[in-house]
Gaussian input, Z-matrix of N, CA and C with variables (Angstrom, degrees):
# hf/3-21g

backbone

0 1
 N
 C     1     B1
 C     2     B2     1     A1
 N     3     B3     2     A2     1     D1
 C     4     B4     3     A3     2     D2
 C     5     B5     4     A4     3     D3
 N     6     B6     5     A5     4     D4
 C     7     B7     6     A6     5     D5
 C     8     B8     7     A7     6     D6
 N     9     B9     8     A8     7     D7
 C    10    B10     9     A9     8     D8
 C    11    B11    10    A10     9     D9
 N    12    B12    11    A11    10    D10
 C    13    B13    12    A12    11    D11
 C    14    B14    13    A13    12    D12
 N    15    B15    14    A14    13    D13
 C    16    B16    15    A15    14    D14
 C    17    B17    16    A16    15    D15
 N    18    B18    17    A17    16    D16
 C    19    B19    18    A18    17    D17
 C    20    B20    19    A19    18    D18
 N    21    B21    20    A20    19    D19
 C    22    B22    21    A21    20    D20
 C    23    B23    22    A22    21    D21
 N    24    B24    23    A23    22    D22
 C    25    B25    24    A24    23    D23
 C    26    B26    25    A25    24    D24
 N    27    B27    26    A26    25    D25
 C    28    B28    27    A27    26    D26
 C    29    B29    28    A28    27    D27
 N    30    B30    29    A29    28    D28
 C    31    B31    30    A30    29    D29
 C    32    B32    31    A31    30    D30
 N    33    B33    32    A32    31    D31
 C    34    B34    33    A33    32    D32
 C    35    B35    34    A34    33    D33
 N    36    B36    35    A35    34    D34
 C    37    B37    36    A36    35    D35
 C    38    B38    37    A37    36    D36
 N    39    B39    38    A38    37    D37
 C    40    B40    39    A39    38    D38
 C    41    B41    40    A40    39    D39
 N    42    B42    41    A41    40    D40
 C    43    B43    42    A42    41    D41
 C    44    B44    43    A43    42    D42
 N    45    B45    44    A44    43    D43
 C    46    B46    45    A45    44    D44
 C    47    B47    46    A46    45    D45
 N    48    B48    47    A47    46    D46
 C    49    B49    48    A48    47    D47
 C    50    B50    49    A49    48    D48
 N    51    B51    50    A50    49    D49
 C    52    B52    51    A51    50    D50
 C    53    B53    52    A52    51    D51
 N    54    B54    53    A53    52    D52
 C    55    B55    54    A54    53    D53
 C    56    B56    55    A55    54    D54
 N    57    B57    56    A56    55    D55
 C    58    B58    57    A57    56    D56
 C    59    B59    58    A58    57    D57
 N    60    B60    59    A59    58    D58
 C    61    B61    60    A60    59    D59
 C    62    B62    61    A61    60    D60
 N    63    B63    62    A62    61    D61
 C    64    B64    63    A63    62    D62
 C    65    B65    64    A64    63    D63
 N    66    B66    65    A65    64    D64
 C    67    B67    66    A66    65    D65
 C    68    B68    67    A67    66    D66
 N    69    B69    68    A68    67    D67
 C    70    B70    69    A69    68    D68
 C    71    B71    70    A70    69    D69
 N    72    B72    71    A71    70    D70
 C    73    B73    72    A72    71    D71
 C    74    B74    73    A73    72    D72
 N    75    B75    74    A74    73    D73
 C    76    B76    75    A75    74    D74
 C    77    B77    76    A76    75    D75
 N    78    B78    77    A77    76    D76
 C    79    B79    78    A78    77    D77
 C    80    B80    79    A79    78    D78
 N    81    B81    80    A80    79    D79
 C    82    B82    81    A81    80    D80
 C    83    B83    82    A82    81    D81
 N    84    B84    83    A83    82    D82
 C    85    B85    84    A84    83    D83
 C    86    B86    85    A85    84    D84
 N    87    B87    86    A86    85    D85
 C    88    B88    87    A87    86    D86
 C    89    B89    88    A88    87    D87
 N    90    B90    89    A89    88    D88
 C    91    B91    90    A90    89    D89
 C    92    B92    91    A91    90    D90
 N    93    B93    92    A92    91    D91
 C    94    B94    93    A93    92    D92
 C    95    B95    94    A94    93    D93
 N    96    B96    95    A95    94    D94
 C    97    B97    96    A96    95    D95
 C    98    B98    97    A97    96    D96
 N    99    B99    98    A98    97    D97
 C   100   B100    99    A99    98    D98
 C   101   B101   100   A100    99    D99
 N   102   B102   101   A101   100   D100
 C   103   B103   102   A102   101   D101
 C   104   B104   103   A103   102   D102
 N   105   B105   104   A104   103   D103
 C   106   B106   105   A105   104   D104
 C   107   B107   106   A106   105   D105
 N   108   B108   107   A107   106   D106
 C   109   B109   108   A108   107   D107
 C   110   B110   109   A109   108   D108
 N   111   B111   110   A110   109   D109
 C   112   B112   111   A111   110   D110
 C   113   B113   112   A112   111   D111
 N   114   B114   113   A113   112   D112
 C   115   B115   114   A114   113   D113
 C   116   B116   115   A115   114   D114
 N   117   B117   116   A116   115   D115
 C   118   B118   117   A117   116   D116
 C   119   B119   118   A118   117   D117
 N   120   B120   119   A119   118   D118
 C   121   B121   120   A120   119   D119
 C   122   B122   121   A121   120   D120
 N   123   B123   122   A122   121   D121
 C   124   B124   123   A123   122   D122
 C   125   B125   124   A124   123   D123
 N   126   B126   125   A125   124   D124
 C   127   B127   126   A126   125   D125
 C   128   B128   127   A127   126   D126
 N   129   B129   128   A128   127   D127
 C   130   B130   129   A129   128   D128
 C   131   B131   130   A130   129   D129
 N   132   B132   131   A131   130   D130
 C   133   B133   132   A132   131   D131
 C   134   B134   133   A133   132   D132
 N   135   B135   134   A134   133   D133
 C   136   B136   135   A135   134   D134
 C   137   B137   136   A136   135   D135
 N   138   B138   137   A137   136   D136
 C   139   B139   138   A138   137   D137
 C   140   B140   139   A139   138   D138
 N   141   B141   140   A140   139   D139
 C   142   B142   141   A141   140   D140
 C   143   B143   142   A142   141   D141
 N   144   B144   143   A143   142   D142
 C   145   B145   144   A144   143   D143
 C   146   B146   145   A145   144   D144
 N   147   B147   146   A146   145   D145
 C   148   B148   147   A147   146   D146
 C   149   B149   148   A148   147   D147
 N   150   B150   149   A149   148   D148
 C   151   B151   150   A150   149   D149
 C   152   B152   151   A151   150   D150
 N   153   B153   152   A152   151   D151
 C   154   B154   153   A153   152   D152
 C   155   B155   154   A154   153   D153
 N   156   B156   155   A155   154   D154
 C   157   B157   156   A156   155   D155
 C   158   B158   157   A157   156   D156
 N   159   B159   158   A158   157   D157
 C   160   B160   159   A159   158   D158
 C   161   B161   160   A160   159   D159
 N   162   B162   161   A161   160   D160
 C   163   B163   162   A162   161   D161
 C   164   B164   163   A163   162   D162
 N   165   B165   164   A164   163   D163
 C   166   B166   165   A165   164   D164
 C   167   B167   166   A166   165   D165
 N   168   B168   167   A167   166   D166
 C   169   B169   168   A168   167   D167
 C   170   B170   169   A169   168   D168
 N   171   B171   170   A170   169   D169
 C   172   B172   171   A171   170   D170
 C   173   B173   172   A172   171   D171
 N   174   B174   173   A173   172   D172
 C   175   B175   174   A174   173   D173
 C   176   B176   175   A175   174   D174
 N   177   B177   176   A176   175   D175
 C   178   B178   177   A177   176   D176
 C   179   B179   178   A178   177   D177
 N   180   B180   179   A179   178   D178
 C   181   B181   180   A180   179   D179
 C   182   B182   181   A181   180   D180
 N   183   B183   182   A182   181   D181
 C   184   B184   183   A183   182   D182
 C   185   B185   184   A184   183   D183
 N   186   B186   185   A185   184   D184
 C   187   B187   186   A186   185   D185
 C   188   B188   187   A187   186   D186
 N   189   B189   188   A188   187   D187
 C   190   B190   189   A189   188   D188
 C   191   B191   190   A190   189   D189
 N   192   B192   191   A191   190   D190
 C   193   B193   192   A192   191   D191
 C   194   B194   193   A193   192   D192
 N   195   B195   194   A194   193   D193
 C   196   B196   195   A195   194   D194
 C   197   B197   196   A196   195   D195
 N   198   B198   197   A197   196   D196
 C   199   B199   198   A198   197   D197
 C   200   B200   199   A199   198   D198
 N   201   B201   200   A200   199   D199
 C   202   B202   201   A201   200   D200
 C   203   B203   202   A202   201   D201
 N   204   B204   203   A203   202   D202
 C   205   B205   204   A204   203   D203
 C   206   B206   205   A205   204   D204
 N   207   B207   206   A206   205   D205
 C   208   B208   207   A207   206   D206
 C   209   B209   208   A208   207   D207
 N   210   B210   209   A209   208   D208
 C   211   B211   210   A210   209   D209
 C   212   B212   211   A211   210   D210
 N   213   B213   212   A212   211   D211
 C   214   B214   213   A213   212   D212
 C   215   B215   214   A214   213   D213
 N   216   B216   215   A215   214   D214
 C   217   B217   216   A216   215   D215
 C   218   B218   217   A217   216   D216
 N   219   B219   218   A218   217   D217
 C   220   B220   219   A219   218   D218
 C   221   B221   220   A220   219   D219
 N   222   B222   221   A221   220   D220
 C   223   B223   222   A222   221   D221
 C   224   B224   223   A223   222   D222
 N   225   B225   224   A224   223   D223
 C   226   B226   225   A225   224   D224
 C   227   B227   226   A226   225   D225
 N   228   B228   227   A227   226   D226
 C   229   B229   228   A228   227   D227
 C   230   B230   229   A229   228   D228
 N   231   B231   230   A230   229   D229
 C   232   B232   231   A231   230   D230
 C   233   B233   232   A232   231   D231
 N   234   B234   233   A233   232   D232
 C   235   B235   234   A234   233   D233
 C   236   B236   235   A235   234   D234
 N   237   B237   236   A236   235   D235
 C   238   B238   237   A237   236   D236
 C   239   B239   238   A238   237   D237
 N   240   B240   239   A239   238   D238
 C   241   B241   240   A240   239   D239
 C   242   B242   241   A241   240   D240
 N   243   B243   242   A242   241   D241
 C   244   B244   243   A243   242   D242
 C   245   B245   244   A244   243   D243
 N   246   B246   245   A245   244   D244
 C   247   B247   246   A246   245   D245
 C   248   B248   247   A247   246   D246
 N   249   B249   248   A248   247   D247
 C   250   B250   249   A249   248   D248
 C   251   B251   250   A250   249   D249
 N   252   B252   251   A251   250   D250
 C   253   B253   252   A252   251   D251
 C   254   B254   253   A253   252   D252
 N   255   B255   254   A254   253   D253
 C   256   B256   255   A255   254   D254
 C   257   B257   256   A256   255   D255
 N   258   B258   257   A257   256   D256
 C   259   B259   258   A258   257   D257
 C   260   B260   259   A259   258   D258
 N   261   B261   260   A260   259   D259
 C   262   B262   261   A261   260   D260
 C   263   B263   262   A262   261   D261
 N   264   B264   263   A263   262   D262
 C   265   B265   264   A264   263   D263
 C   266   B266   265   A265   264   D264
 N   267   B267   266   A266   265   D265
 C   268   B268   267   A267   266   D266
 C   269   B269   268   A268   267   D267
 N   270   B270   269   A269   268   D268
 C   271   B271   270   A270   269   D269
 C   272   B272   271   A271   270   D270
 N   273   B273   272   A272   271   D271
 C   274   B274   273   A273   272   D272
 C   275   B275   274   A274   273   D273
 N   276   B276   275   A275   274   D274
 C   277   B277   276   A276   275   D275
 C   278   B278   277   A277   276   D276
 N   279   B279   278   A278   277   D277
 C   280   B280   279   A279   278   D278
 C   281   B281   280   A280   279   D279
 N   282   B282   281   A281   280   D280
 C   283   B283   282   A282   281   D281
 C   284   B284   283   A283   282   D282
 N   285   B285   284   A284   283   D283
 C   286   B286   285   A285   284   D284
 C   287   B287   286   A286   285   D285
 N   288   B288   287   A287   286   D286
 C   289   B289   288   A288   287   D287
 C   290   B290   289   A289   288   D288
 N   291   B291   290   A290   289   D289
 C   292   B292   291   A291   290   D290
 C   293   B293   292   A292   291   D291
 N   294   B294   293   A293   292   D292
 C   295   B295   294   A294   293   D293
 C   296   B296   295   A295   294   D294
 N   297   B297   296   A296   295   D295
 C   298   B298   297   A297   296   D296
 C   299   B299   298   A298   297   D297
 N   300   B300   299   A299   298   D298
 C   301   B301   300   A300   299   D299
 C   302   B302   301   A301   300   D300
 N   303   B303   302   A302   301   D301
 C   304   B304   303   A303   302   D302
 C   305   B305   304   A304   303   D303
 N   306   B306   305   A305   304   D304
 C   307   B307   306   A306   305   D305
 C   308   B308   307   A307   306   D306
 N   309   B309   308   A308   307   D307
 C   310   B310   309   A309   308   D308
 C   311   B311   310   A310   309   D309
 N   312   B312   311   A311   310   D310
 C   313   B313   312   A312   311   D311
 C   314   B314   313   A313   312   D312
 N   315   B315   314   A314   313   D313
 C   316   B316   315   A315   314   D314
 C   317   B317   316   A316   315   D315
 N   318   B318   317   A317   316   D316
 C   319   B319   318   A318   317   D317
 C   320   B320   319   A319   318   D318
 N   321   B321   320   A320   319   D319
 C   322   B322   321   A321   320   D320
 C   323   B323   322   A322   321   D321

   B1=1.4369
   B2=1.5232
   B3=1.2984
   B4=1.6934
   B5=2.0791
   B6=1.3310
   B7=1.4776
   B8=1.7694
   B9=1.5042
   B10=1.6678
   B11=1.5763
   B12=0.8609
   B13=1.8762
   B14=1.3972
   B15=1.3083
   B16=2.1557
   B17=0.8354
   B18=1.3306
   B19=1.4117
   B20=1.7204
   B21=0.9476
   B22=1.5603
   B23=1.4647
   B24=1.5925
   B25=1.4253
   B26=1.5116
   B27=1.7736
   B28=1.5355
   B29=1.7494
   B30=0.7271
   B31=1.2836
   B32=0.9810
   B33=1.7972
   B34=1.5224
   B35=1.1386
   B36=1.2652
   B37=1.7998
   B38=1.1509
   B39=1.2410
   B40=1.5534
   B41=1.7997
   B42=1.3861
   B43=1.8094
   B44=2.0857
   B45=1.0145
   B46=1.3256
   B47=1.5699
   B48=1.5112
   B49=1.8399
   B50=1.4052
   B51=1.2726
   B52=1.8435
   B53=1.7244
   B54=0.6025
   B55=2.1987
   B56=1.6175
   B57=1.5881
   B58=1.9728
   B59=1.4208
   B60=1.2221
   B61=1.5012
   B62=1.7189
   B63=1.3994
   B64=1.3739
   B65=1.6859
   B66=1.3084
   B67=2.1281
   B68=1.8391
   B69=1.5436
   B70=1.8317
   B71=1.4726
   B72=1.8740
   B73=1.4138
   B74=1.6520
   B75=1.3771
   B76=1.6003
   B77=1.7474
   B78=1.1720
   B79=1.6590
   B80=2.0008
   B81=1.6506
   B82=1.5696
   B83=1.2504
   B84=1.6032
   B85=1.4423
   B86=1.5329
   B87=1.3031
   B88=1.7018
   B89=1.1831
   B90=1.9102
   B91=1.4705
   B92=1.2219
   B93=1.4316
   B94=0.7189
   B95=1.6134
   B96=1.6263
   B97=1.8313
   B98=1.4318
   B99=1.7135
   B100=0.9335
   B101=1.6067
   B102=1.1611
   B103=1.2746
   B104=1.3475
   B105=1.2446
   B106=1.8883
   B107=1.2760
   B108=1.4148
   B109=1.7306
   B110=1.3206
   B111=1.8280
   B112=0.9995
   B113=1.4181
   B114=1.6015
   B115=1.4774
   B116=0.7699
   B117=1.9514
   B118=0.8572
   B119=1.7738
   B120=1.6368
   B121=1.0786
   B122=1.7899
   B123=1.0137
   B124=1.3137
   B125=1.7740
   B126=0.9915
   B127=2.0352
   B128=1.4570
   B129=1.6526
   B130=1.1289
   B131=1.8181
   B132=0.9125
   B133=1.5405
   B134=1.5158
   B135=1.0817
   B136=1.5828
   B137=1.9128
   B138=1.5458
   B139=1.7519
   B140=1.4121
   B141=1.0604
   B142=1.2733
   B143=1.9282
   B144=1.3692
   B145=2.2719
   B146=1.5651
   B147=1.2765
   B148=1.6095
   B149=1.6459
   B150=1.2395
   B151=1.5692
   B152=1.6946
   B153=1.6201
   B154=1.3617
   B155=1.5531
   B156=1.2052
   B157=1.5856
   B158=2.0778
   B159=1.3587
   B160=1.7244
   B161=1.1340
   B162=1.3788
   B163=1.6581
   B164=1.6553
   B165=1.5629
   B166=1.4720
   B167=1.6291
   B168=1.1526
   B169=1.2743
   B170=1.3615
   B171=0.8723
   B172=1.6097
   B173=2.3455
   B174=1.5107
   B175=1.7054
   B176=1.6899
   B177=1.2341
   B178=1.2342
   B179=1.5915
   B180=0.8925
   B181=1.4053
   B182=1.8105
   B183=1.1234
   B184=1.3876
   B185=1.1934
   B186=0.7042
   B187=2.0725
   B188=1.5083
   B189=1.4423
   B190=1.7751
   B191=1.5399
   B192=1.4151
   B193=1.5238
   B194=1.6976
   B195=1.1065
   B196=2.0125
   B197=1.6642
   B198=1.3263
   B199=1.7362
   B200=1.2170
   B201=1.5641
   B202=1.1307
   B203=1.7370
   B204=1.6642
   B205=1.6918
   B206=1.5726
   B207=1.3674
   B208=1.5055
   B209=1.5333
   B210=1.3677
   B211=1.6940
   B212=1.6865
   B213=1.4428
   B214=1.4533
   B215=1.3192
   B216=1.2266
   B217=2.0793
   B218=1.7217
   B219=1.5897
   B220=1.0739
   B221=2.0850
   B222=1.2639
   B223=1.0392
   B224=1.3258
   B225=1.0518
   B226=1.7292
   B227=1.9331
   B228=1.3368
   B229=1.6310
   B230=1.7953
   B231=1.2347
   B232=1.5233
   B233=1.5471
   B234=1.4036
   B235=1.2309
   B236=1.5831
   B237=1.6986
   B238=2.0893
   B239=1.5378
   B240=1.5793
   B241=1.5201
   B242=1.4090
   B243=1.3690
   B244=1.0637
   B245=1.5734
   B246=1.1530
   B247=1.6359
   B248=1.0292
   B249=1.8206
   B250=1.3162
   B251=1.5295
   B252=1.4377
   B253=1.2206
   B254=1.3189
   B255=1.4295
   B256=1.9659
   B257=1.9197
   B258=1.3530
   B259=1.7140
   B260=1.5445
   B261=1.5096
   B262=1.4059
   B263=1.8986
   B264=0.6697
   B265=1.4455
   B266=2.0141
   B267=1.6474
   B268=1.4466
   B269=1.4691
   B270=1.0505
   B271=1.7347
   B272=1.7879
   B273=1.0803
   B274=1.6820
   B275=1.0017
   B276=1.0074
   B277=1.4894
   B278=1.5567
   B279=1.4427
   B280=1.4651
   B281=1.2348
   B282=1.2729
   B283=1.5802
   B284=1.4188
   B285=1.3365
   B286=1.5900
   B287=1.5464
   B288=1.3032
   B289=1.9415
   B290=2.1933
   B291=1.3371
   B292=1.4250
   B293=1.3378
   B294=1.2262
   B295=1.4607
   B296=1.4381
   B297=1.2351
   B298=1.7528
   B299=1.8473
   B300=1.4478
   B301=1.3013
   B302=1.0918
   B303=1.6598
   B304=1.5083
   B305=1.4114
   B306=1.5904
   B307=1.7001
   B308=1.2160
   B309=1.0338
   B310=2.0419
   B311=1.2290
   B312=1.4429
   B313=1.7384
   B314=1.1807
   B315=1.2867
   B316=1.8830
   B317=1.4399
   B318=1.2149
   B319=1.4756
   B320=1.7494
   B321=1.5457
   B322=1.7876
   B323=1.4079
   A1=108.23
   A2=104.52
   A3=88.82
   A4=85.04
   A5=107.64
   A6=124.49
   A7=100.62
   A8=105.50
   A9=101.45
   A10=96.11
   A11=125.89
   A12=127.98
   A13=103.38
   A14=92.65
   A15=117.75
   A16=122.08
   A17=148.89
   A18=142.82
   A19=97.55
   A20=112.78
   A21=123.43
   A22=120.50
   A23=94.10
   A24=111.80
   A25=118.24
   A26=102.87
   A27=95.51
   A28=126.48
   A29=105.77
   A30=112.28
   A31=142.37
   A32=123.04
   A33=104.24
   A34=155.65
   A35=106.21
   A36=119.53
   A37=113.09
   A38=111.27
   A39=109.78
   A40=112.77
   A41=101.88
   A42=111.01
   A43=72.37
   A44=146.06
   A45=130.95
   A46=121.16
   A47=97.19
   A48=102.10
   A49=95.26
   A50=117.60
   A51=125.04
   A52=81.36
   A53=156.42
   A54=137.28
   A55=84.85
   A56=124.18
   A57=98.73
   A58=105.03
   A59=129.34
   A60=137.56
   A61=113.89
   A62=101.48
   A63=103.81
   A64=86.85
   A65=102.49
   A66=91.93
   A67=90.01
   A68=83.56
   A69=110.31
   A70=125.34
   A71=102.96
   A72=101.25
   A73=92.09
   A74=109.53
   A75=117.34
   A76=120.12
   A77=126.46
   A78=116.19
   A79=89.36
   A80=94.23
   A81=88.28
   A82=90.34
   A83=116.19
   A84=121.19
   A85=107.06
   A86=125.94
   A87=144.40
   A88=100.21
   A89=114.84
   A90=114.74
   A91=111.24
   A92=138.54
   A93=146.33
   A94=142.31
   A95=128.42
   A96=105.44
   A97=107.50
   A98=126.83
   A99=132.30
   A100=125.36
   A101=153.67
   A102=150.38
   A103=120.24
   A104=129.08
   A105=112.08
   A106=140.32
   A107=106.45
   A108=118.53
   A109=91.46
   A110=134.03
   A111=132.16
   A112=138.52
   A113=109.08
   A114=114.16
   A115=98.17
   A116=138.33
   A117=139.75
   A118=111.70
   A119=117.77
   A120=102.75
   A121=120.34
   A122=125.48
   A123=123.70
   A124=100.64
   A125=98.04
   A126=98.38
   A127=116.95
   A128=107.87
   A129=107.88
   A130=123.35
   A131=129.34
   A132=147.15
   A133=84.22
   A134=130.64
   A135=138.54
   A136=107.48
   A137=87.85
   A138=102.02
   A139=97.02
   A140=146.31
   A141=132.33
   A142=110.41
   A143=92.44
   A144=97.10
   A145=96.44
   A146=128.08
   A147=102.20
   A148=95.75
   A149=122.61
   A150=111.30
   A151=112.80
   A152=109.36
   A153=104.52
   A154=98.26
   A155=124.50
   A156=142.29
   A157=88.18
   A158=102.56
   A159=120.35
   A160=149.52
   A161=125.21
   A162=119.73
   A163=98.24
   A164=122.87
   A165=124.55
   A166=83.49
   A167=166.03
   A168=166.15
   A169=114.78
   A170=135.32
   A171=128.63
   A172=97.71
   A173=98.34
   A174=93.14
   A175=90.00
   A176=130.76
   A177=90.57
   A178=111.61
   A179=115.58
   A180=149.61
   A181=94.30
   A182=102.15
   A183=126.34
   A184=124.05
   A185=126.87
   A186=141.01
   A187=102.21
   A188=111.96
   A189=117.62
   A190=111.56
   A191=98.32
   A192=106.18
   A193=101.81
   A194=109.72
   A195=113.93
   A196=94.78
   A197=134.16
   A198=141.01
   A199=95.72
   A200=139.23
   A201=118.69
   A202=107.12
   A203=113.99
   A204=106.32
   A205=121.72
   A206=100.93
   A207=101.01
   A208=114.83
   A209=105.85
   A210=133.48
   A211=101.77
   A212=102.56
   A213=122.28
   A214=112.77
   A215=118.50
   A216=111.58
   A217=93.62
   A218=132.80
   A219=106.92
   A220=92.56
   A221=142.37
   A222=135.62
   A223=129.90
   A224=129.18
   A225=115.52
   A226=91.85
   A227=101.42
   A228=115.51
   A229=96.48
   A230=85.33
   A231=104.07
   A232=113.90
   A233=120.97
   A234=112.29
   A235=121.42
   A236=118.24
   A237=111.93
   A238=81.34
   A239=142.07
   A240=107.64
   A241=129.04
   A242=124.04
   A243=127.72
   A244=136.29
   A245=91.22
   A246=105.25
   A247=110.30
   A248=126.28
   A249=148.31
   A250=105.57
   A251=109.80
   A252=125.14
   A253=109.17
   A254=101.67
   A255=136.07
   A256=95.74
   A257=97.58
   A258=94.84
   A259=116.45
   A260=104.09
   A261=103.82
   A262=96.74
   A263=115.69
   A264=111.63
   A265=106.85
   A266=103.22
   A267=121.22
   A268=97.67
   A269=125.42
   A270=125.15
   A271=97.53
   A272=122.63
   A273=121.21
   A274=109.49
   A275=157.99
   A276=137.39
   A277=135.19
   A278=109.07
   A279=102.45
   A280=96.94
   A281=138.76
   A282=105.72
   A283=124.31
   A284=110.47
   A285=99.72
   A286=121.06
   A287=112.56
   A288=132.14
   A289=86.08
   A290=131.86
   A291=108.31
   A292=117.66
   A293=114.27
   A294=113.82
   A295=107.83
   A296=134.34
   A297=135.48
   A298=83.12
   A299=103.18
   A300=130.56
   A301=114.62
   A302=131.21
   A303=131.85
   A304=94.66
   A305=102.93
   A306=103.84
   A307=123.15
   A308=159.57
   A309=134.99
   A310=93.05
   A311=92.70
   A312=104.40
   A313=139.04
   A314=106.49
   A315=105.75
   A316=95.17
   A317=120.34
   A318=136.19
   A319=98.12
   A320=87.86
   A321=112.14
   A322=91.79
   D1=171.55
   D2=-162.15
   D3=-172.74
   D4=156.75
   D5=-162.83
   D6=-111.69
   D7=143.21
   D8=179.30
   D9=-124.44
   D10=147.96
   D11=-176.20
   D12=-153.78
   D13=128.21
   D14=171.25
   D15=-90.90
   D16=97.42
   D17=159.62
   D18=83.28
   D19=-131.29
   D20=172.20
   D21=-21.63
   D22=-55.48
   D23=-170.95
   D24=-78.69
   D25=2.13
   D26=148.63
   D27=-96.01
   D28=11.22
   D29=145.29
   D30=-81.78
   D31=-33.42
   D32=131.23
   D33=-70.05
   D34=-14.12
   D35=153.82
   D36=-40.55
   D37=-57.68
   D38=-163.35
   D39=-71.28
   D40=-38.79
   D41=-163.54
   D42=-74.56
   D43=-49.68
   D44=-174.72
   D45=-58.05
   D46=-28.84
   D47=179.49
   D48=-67.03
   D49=-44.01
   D50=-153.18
   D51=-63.73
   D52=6.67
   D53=-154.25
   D54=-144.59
   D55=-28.50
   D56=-164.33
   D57=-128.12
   D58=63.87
   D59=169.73
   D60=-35.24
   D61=32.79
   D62=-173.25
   D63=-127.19
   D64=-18.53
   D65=-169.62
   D66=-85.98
   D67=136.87
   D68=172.57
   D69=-57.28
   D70=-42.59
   D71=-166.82
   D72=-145.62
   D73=166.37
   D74=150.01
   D75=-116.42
   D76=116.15
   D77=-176.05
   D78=-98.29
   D79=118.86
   D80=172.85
   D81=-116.56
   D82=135.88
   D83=159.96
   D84=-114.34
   D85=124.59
   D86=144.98
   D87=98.67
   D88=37.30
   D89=-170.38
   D90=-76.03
   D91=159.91
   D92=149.59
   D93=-43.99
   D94=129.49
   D95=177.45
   D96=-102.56
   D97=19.06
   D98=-167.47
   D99=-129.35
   D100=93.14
   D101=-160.24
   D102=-0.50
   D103=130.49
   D104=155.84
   D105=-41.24
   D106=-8.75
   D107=-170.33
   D108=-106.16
   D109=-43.21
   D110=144.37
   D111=-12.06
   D112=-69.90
   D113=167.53
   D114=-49.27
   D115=-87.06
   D116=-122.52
   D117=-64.17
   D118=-46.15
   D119=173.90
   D120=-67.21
   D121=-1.60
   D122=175.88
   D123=-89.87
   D124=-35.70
   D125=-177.10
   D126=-74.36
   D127=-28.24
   D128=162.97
   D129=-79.02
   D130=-35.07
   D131=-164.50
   D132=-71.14
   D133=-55.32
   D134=-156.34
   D135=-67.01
   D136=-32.13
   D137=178.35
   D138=-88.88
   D139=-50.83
   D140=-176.53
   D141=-50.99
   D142=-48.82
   D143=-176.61
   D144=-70.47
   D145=-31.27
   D146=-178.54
   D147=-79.69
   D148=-47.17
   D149=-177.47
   D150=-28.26
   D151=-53.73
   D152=-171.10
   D153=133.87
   D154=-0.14
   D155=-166.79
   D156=-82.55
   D157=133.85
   D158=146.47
   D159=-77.71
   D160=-177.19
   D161=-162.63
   D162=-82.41
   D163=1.04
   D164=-171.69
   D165=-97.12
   D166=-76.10
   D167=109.11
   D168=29.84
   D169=-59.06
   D170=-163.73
   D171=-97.58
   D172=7.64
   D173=154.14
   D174=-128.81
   D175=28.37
   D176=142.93
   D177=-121.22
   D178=35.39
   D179=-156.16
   D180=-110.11
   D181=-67.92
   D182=164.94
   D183=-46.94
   D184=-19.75
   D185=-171.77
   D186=-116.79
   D187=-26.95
   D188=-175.53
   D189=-82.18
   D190=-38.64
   D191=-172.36
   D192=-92.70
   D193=-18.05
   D194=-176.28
   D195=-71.34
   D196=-22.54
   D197=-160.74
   D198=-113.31
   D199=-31.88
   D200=-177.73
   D201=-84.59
   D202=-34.89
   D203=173.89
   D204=-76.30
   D205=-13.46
   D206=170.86
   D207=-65.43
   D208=-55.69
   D209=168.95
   D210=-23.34
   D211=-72.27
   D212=170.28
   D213=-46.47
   D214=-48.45
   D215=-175.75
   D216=-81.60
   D217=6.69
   D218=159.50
   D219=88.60
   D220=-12.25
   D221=138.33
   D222=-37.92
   D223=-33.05
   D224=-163.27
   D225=-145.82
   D226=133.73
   D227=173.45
   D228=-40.65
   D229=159.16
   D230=158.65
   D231=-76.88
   D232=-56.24
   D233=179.16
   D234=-61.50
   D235=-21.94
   D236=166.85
   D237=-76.83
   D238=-50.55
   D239=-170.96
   D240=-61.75
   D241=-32.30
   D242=129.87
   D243=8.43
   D244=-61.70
   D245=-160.25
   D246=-96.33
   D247=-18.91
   D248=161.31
   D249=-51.69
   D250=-52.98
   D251=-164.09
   D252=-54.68
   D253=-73.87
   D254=172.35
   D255=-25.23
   D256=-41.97
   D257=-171.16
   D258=-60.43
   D259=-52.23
   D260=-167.15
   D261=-109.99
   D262=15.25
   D263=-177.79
   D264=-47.70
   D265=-42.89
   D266=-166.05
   D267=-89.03
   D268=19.80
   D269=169.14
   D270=-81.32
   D271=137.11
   D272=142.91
   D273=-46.49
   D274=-101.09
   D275=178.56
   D276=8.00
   D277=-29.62
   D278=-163.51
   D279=-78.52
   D280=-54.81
   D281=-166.88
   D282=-44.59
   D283=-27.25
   D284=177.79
   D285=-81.40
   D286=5.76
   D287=-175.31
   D288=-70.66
   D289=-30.47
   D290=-155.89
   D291=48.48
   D292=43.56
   D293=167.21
   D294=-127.73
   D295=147.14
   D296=-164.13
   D297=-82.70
   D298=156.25
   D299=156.17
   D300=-66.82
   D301=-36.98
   D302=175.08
   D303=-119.63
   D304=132.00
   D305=172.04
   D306=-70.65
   D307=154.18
   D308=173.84
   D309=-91.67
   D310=151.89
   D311=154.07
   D312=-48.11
   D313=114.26
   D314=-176.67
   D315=99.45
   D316=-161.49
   D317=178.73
   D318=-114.89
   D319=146.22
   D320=-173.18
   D321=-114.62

């Protein structure tokens, strides 16, 4: 048996191959050579400049998404990520940040 992963979702292929020395193969198509926190701030920044968004926007863009992966590596409380959030949440922009409006508890 063996795992197939798209874009993103080879990245879970792989962190799943690493745990079951029983799967045969991995098929990654359009994987990435660059981190997930990586893409993501480049996939997001890219949606903000085609939106029509500026260099005042795409750093605070930068400061939003730097608190939510820190948050995630377990660097920064939930409640300062939190508070990152609370800041720019009311930008037009944020829906395209991929970052939740409420952080969850613990790391996701």
């Amino acid at each position: 048996m063996g795992l197939w992963g798209f874009s993103q979702g080879a990245w879970i292929a792989l962190l799943a191959a690493a745990g079951d020395p029983a799967l045969a193969c991995l098929v990654l198509v359009g994987c990435s050579a660059v981190s997930p926190a990586r893409q993501m701030r480049y996939g997001t920044a890219e949606q903000l400049r085609r939106t029509g968004f500026g260099a005042d926007d795409l750093a605070e863009l930068e400061q939003l998404r730097s608190a939510w992966e820190r948050h995630q590596r377990g660097e920064l409380s939930r409640a300062q990520a939190q508070a990152v959030v609370d800041w720019y949440r009311g930008r037009a922009w944020f829906p395209l940040s991929w970052v939740p409006d409420v952080l969850p508890e613990g790391r996701a």
